[in-house]
C-alpha positions as CSV (number, residue, x, y, z in Angstrom):
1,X,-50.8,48.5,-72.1
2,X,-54.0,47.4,-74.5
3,X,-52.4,49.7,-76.7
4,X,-49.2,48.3,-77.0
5,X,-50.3,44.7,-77.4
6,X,-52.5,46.2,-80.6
7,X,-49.4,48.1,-81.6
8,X,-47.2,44.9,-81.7
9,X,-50.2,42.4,-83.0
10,X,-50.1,45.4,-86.3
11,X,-46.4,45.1,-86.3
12,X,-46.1,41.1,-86.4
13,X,-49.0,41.4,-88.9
14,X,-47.1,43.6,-91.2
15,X,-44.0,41.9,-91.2
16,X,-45.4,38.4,-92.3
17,X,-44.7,38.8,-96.2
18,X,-47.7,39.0,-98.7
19,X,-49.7,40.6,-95.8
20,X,-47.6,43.3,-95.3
21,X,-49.2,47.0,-94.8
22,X,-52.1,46.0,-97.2
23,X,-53.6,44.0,-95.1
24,X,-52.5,45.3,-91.8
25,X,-53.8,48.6,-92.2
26,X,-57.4,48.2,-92.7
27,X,-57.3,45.4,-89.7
28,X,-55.9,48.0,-87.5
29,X,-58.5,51.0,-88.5
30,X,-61.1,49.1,-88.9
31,X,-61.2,46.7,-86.1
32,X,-58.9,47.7,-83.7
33,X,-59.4,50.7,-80.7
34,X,-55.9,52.3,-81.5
35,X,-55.4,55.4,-83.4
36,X,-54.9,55.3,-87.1
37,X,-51.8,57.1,-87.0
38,X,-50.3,53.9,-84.9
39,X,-51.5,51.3,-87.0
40,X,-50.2,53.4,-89.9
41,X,-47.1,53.7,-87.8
42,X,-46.7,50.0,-87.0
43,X,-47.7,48.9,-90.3
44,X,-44.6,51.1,-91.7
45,X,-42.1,49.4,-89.0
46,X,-43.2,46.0,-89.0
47,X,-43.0,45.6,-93.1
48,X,-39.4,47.8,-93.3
49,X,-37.7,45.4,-91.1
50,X,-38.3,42.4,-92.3
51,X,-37.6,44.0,-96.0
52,X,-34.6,44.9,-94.9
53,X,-34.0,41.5,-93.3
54,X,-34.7,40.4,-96.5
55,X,-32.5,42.2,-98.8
56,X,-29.6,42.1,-96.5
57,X,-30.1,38.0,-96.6
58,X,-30.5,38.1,-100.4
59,X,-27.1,40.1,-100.3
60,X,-25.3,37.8,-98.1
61,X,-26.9,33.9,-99.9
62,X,-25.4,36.1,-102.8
63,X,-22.2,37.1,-101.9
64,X,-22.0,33.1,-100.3
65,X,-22.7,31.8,-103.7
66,X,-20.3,33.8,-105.8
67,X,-17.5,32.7,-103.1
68,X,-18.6,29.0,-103.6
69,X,-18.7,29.1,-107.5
70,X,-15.8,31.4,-108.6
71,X,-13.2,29.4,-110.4
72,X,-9.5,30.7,-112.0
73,X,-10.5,32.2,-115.0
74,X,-9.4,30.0,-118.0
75,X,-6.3,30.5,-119.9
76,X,-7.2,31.4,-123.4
77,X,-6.4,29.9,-126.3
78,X,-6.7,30.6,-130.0
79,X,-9.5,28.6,-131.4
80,X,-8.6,27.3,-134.7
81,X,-11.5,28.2,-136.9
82,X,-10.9,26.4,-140.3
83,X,-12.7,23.6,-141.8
84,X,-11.3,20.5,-141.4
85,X,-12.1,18.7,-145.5
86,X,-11.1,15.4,-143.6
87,X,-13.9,15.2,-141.3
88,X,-17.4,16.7,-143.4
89,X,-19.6,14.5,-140.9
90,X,-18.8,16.6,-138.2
91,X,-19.1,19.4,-140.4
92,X,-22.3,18.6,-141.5
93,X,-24.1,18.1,-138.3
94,X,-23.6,21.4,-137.6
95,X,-26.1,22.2,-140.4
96,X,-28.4,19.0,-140.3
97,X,-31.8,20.2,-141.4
98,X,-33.4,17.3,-138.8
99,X,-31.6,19.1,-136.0
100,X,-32.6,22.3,-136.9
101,X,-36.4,20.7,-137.3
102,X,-36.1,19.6,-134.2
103,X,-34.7,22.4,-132.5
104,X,-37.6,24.4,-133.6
105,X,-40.3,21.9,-132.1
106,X,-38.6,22.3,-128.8
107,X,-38.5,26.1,-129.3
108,X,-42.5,25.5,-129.9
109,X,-42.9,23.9,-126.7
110,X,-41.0,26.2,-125.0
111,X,-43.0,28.9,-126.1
112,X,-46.3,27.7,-126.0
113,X,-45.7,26.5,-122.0
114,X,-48.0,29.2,-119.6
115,X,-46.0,30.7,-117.2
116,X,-46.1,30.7,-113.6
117,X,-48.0,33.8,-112.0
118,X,-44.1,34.0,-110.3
119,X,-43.0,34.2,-113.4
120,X,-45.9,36.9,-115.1
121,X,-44.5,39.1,-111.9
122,X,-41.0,38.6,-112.3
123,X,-41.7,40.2,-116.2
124,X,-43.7,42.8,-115.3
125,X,-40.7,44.0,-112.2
126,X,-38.5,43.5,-115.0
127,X,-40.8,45.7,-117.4
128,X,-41.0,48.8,-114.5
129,X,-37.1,48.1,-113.9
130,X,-36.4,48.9,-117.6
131,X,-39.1,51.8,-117.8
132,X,-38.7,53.2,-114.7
133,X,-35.2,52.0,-112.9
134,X,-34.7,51.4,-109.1
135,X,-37.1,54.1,-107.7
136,X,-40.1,53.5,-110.3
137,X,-39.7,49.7,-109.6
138,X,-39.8,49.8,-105.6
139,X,-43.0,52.4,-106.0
140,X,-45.1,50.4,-108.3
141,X,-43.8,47.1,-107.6
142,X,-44.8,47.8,-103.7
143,X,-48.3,49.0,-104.1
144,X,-49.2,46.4,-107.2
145,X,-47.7,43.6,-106.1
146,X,-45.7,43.2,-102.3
147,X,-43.0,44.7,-100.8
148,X,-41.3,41.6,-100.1
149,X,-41.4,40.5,-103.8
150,X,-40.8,43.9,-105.3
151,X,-37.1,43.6,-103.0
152,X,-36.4,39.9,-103.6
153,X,-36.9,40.7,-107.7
154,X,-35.1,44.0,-107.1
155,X,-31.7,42.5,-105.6
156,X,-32.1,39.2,-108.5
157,X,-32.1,41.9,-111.2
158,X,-28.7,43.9,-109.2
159,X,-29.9,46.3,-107.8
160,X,-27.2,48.5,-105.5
161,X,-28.4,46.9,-101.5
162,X,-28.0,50.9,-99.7
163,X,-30.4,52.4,-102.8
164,X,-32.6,49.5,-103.0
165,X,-33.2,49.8,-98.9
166,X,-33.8,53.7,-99.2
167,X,-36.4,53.2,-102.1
168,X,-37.9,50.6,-100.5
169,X,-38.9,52.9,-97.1
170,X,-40.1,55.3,-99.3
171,X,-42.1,53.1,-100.8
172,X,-43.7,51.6,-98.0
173,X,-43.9,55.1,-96.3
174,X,-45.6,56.1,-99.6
175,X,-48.0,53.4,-99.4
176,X,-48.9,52.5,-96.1
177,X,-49.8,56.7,-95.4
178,X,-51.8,56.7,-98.9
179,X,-54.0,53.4,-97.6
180,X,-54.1,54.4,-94.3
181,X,-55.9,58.0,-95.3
182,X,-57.8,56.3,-97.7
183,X,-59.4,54.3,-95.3
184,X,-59.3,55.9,-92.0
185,X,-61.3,59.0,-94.0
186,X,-63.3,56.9,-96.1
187,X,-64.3,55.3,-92.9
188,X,-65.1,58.7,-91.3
189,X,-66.8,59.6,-95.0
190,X,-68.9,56.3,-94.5
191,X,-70.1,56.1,-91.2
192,X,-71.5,59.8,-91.0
């Protein structure tokens, strides 16, 4: 029974995003009287349901959103693309060198604003994505920066919701096994 209530303290602990196997895993081994195959094994359930949770959520907020804002595509109409001589100021604006000068200022500004660690994340999943595609992004994205992020960033960049779900389990298989054998025999290594 002491077991069980380890085995389900690992799994709750998994499942909470950012925590996740990372942190679950050397909890479990290091402090905990259970086997390190269990924590390894409830470390691996707790964080694939709630990713899957997630990405099956993403997929329906989604799918709710696109039903919400689809509107009759417009009819199309020729756009008449000479110059009307009667009306230069119009014209003109178009090619105002004080617009343009301010244009650039706000491009400046734009530009020079620091990003949100969210946001240096979001680039570098985006980075992987275009390097490595759907497999190379759940890997990496899983081990450097969560599993719960990595799947959230996955599904906002379109990923396929069946692919993305099979990538991510290998991922976190992948993972939680390499930290778990890292620790449970550097553990062994250490205490000798």
């Amino acid at each position: 029974m002491e077991t069980f209530i380890y085995f389900l303290i690992l799994l709750i602990m998994a499942a909470i995003p950012f925590l996740e196997y990372m942190v679950a895993i050397p909890v479990g081994i290091l402090f905990m009287p259970i086997p390190t195959t269990s924590v390894i094994v409830a470390s691996i359930i707790g964080n694939v349901i709630t990713v899957i949770l997630l990405i099956i959520l993403v997929e329906k907020v989604r799918g709710w959103i696109k039903s919400k804002t689809e509107e009759p595509e417009p009819i199309k109409e020729e756009l008449d693309t000479t110059v009307n001589a009667t009306q230069p100021a119009q014209n003109d604006a178009l090619h105002d060198p004080a617009v343009e000068v301010e244009q650039a200022k706000a491009d400046k500004v734009e530009e020079s604003s620091s990003p949100s660690r969210f946001e240096k994340q979001r680039v570098r999943a985006r980075r992987y994505w275009d390097r490595f595609g759907l497999a190379g992004l759940s890997i990496l994205g899983t081990g450097l920066l969560s599993s719960h992020l990595t799947a959230l960033l996955a599904c906002s960049f379109g990923a396929n919701r069946a692919k993305l779900s099979l990538w991510m389990i290998i991922s976190i298989v992948l993972w939680s096994v390499l930290l778990g054998g890292l620790i449970h025999f550097g553990v062994i290594t250490f205490f000798e």
